[in-house]
PAVOLUM-111227 format. One record per residue (C-alpha): x, y, z. Coordinates in steps of 0.1 Angstrom, whole numbers, plus 5000, padded with zeros to 4 digits. Layout:
N
XYZ...
END
This chain:
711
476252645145479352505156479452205184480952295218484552175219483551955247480951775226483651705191484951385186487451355158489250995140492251085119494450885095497450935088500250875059503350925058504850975026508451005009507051344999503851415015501951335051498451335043495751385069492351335071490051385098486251285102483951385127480451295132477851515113480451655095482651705063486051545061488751765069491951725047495651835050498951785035502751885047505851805040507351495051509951515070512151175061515051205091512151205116508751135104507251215138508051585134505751615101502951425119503151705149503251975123500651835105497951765134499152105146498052315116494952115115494152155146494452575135492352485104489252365119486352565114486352635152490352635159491952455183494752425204496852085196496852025234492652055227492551885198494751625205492451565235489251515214490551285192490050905200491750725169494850755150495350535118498850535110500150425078504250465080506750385051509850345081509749995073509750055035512450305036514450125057514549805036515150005002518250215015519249905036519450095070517949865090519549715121522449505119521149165118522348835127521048495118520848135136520147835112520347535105523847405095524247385060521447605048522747925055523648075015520048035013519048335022521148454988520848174971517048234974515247984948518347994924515848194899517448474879514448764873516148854840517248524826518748644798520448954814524548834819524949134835522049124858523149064898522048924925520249114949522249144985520448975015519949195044522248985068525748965055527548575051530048655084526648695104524848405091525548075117524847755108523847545143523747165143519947065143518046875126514146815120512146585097509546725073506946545105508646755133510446485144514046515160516646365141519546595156519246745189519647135190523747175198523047455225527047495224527047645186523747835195526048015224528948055195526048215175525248425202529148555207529848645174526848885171528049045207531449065194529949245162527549485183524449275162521149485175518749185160518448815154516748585134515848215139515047995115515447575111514547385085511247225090510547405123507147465108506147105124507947165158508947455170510647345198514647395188513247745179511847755214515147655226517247885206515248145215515248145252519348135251519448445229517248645256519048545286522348615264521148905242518449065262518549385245518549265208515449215188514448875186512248705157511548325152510048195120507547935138506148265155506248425125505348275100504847875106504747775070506547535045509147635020512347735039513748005015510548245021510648165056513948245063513948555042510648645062511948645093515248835083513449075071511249115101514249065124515949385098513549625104512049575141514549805159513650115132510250055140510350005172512050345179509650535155506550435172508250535205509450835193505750875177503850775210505950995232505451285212501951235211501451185246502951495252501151655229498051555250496551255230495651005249493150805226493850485203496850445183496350215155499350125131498550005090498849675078500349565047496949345043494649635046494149605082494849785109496549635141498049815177501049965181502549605204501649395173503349605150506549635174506549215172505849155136507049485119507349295084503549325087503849725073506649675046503549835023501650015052501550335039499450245005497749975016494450175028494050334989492250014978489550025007488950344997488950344961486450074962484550274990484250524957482850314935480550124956477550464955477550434916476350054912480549944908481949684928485049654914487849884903491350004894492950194926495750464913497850694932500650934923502051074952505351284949507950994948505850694939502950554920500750244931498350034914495549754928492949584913489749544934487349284926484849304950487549304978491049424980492949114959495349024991498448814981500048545002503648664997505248944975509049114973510049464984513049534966513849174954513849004991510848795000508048875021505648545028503448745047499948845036499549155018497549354995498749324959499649664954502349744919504650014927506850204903509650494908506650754891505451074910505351414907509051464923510451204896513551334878513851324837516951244828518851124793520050784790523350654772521250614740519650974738516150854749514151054776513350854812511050954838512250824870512950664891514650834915512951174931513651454943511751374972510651685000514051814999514851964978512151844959511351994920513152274906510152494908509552464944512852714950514752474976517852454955516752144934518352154905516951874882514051844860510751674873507351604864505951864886508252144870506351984835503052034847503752364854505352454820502652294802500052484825498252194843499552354881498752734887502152894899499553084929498052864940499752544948498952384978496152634982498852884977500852795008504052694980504352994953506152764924508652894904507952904866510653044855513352774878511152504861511652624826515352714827516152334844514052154817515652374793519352314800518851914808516251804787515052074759518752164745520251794741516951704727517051974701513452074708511652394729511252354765507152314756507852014738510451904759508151894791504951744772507751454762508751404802504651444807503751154782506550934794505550954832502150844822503450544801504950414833502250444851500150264825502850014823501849984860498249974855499249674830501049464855497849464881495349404852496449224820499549064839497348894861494548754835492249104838490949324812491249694824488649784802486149644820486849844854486450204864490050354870489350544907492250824905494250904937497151114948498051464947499551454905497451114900494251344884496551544859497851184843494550994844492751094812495950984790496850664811492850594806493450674768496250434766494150134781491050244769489250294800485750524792485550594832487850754861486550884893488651124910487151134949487351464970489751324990491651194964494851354975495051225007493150844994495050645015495150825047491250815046491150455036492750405070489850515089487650245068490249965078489149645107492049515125493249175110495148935118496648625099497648305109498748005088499847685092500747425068498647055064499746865041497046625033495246465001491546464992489346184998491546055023491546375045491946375084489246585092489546575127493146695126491646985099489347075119490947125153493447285132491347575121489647575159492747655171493347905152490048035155490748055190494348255190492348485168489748545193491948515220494348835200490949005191489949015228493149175238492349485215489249505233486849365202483449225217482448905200479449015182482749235163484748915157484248755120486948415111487448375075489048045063491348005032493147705019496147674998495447384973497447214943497046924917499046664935503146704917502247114909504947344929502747614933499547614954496047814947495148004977491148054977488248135008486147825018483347835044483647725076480647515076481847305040484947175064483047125095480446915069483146735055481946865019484746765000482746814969481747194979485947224984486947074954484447224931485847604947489847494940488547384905486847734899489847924910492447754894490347784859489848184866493648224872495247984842492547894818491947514827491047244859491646874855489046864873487446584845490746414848489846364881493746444890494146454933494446774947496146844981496047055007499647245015498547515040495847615063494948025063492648175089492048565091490548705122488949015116487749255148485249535127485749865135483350145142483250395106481350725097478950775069479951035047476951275042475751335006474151654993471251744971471451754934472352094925471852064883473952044856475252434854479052454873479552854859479352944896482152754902484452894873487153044884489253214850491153034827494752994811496652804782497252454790498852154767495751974753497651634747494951524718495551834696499151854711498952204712498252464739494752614742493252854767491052644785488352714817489552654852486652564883487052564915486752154927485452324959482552514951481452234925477652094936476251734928475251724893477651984885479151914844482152064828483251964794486851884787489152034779489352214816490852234845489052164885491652324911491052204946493752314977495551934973495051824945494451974902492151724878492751764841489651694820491551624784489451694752488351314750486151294784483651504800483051554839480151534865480551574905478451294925476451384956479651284979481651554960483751274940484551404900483451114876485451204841483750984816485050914778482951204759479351024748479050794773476550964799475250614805478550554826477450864849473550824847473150804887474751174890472951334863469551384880466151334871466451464838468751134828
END
């Protein structure tokens, strides 16, 4: 019996994709509702609206939008504005106030050539142009002490030159303003009063930390993409709002968590990898029922591909690059590569096939969609080599063109390859997956992991019709494809807490620590936490403080980051501290000198304040036994990779598949968003939360929780 409209509450998360927007909408006592539509890139607020309108038709007691919008009391956002914005450098015109002297190095960055060996390899272009870059006389000691007074005169020059060029943000950043913000302070206040309309960033509000090249690069960055945001969420929140919602709107962080639309606006940088970041909360959320606290988060959406590790937790990164240009804020360490379905094949100079990375994106997306594209892609593959049913795309919503799809793969792939177009697509189908193994790779073995030893959870709309040959290729024996694998990330949003990080740097050597000074440090921090925790309207019972400390053998550059409780610092356990930097640095590179008894400092102090959120159980069902023929659905040749040859192989309907449900591969599970293709080397059973687990063929002890009493 459907609930009374008055009685429905709904939470919904949101993704916005370079493809895709995926929904996904909970509501107590019930099932997950999930939707997909088109992006729609020139205003990303118009696919949300269509979106949250057609779901609102969807429900299994319709809606109005005006109704449903009404009912809902959380939106999770996860946006790529910010992404997008930085990659095709159309962010905001962007000026910069330094210190004099320093400004090339924001291009200079740390003089470090990625490809060291490449003559032809270039420098990457920062996003504030030379002519815009001001040097201001100032000057600081590495103690915060004044050497030079801030020239308030060249600040006002500064502040000219960016009217005169129409400049719409600015950027402030002084060498070692990280011990005294004050000419910052000063700075800053002239800009308002001068530029009150620009957007305004400082790096000692920011990001208060040592080394000046990631620093100033954070804050440029920040200052780049604040306007676009800014604009979006208006845009977003207006349109909302007149749409009738009137609940909490709750932006994604690049460190998993969520924060509120005014954060966001002030620290933008903080969603540079928004939109993936909630896959890894989920994924883990996955593999948590079947005994597994660790994992390998996947997902192939239309234009990209992402990989994370889990190990217990999200693995979060103290600084990573979006397109080359630093970003020293904390984020999760997601690896992205150019590798979705809407990724082009193409010939290089020396005859070999590519896969990616550019897209043909929503429009016109692949060949076979019938919007005019016009180039090969791995989704026109998958439906030459029968892995996508031309009907029923999309739940049948997109009819696919077989015929398009064969005649583009023919003409730029098949003929100056000198092969058929079936072999021609299974070659663009097996290089799409070695990228995105390559991919797995960099978050695994790069990093000092086996992947062997984790279960690869498989997300995205094409992610579970690549899995079983990435997993081949790394020798994984188990992949679990959840039921709302399509749309992974948008429901990992609804599992996010708000976060927030704050770091300072210490500098300071063990055993002669200042402990007073360390601890009323991390109080203080502590308490702008609470103090930004009680403004979202967290109660303290809600609030958790977690500490971290970056840590190095005294003359090492680079510093260990790891978590130390609260109660080892207020203790003074220097022992319980050292013994934990020791640990980590042997898990990341192999040794300690911990016998040679080397000194080990501290550089900076992390605190993350974390205000837990209210999340929904999802309800299980009964086991149902092994026999899925109820959910078999017909058949139809498909390219069997193993044998590489086509066979005629079972489809099932993902939908009507019950807990304990097994299907041997080679076959096919169609669900509305999403196709799974079980190759000939695993087998398949559905878990009581509706997940497929694909298991290497013969190794039912990997699945024994979902296989019933009879196990």
């Amino acid at each position: 019996m459907t609930a009374p409209a008055t009685a429905r509450r709904f939470k919904v998360g949101i993704d916005v994709g370079g493809t895709f927007t995926d929904f996904y909408v909970r509501e107590p006592g019930r099932e997950p509702v999930i939707h997909k539509v088109l992006s729609t890139p020139t205003d990303p607020s118009v696919g949300v609206l269509t979106g949250l309108r057609e779901l609102a038709g969807a429900l299994d007691a319709p809606l109005a939008l005006t109704d449903f919008l009404g009912l809902v009391e959380v939106i999770v956002h996860g946006t790529t504005v910010t992404t997008n914005a930085t990659l095709t450098r159309r962010g905001a015109k962007t000026g910069l106030i330094t210190t004099a002297g320093v400004r090339d190095a924001l291009e200079m960055r740390r003089g470090i050539r990625e490809e060291r060996y490449n003559n032809r390899y270039t420098n990457v272009a920062p996003v504030v142009p030379r002519y815009l870059r001001v040097g201001v006389t100032e000057r600081l000691d590495r103690h915060g002490r004044t050497v030079q007074p801030l020239a308030l005169d060249d600040v006002r020059g500064a502040i000219a030159l960016f009217k005169a060029e129409n400049v719409k943000a600015v950027a402030i950043c002084f060498m070692n303003a990280f011990a005294n913000p004050a000419h910052e302070a000063e700075a800053a206040a002239l800009v308002r009063k001068e530029l009150p309309g620009a957007f305004l960033t400082t790096s000692t509000e920011l990001l208060p930390a040592i080394r000046f090249y990631d620093r100033v690069s954070t804050t440029a960055l920040n200052a780049y993409v604040g306007p676009i945001l800014d604009h979006y969420l208006a845009q977003l929140q207006r349109r909302l709002s007149e749409a009738g919602f009137a609940g909490a709107l709750l932006i994604m962080q690049s460190n998993g968590g969520v924060m509120t639309p005014e954060v966001a606006r002030k620290s933008p940088a903080l969603t540079l990898l928004s939109g993936p970041a909630g896959g890894p909360i989920a994924g883990l959320a996955a593999a948590r029922p079947h005994g597994m606290d660790s994992c390998i988060v996947v997902d192939m959406g239309g234009t990209s591909f992402e990989a994370a590790l889990v190990e217990k937790t999200p693995v979060v990164i103290k600084e990573g690059e979006i397109d080359r240009l630093r970003c020293a804020l904390p984020m999760l360490g997601i690896h992205t590569i150019g590798a979705g379905g809407g990724s082009i094949g193409w010939i290089d100079q020396g005859g070999l096939l590519r896969m990616g990375p550019h897209s043909a994106g929503a429009t016109p997306g692949p060949a076979c969609y019938g919007q005019g594209g016009e180039l090969p892609t791995t989704t026109d593959a998958n439906l030459v080599l029968g892995y996508l049913s031309a009907d029923f795309f999309s739940g049948g919503r997109i009819k696919l063109d077989a015929k398009t799809a064969r005649e583009v793969i023919a003409r730029k792939i098949a003929a100056p390859l000198g092969m058929t177009v079936e072999q021609a697509a299974a070659g663009m189908y097996r290089v799409a997956c070695t990228n995105m193994a390559q991919g797995v790779r960099a978050v695994t073995i790069e990093r000092g992991s086996d992947p062997r030893e984790f279960p690869l959870v498989v997300a995205g709309g094409a992610g579970p019709l690549h899995s079983c040959v990435i997993c081949n290729d790394l020798d994984i024996a188990l992949q679990i494809v959840p039921r709302e694998s399509s749309v992974l990330c948008a429901s990992g949003m609804l599992m996010g807490d708000l976060r927030h990080d704050f770091v300072r740097t210490f500098v300071d050597r063990f055993p002669d620590l200042r402990w007073d000074k360390l601890n009323a440090l991390i109080a203080e921090m502590i308490a702008t936490g609470d103090r930004t925790l009680a403004g979202e309207n967290i109660a303290p019972e809600r609030r958790q403080h977690a500490v971290t400390l970056d840590c190095r053998y005294l003359k090492q550059y680079h510093e260990v980051s790891f978590p130390v409780p609260l109660a080892a610092i207020e203790n003074r356990d220097a022992g319980a501290i050292l013994r934990a930097f020791h640990d980590e640095h042997n898990r990341l590179f192999g040794y300690s000198l911990e016998q040679e008894a080397t000194p080990v400092e501290i550089v900076n102090v992390r605190v993350q304040s974390i205000g837990m959120t209210e999340k929904l159980e999802l309800l299980g069902e009964p086991f149902a036994g092994a026999e899925a023929s109820a959910a078999r659905k017909g058949e139809r040749p498909a390219y069997v990779f193993e044998k590489e040859s086509f066979a005629t192989i079972p489809v099932f309907d993902g939908h009507r598949l019950r807990h304990g449900n097994r299907i041997a591969g080679p076959a096919l599970v169609e669900m509305i968003t999403t196709t799974a293709f079980i190759s000939a080397s695993y087998d398949a059973v559905t878990d009581k939360f509706g997940s497929l687990l694909m298991y290497r063929k013969g190794r039912e002890d990997l699945v024994r929780d979902c296989l019933g009493a009879a196990s």
